[in-house]
Residue, then its C-alpha position, 0 to 999 in steps of 0.5 A: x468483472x464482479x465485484x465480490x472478485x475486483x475486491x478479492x484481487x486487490x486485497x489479495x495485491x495489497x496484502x502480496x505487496x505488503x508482505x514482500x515489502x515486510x521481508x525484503x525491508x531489512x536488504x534494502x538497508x546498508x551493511x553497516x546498519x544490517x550489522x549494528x545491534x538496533x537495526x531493527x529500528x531501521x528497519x522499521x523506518x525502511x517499511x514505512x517508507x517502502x510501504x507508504x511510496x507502495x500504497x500512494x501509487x496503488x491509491x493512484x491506481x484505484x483513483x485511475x480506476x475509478x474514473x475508468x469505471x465511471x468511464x464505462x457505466x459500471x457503477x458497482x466496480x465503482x462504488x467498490x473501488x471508491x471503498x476500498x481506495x478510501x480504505x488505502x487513503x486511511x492506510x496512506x495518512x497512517x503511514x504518513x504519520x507514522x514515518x513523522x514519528x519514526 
């Protein structure tokens, strides 16, 4: 696998996952919140948390293939999942913090 497309693929999921996450947050809350008039603070706690228990087990997914490549000898795949899972890690503790405040 090249590695211009390993990025591309795993950009192109996270962004997916993200998106879904982002319209399918306010279902997820119960009726009552739904119906009250400053939901949308509620659903903004829900796509954080939703959002972060996404990128935590994708963060895991990226560290299972890192090791999978180093496994296998192929250190550009590698290095360019290192990247992007330091790009998902920084993303994690953003979130993190950001659920603390809300």
């Amino acid at each position: 696998m090249k590695t211009h497309k390993f990025i591309l693929i795993r950009i192109a999921t996270l962004l997916v996952a993200l998106l879904i996450i982002y319209n399918g947050a306010y279902y997820t809350l119960p009726e009552y919140i739904q119906e009250d008039s400053f939901s949308f603070i509620a659903e903004i706690d829900r796509i954080f948390e939703l959002s972060l228990i996404f990128l935590v087990l994708f963060l895991l997914f990226l560290l299972i293939e890192i090791y999978l490549f180093n496994k296998r000898k192929q250190a550009n795949l590698r290095s360019a999942a290192m990247i992007f899972s330091l790009f998902v890690f920084i993303l994690v503790i953003t979130l993190f913090y950001a659920n603390g405040i809300f």
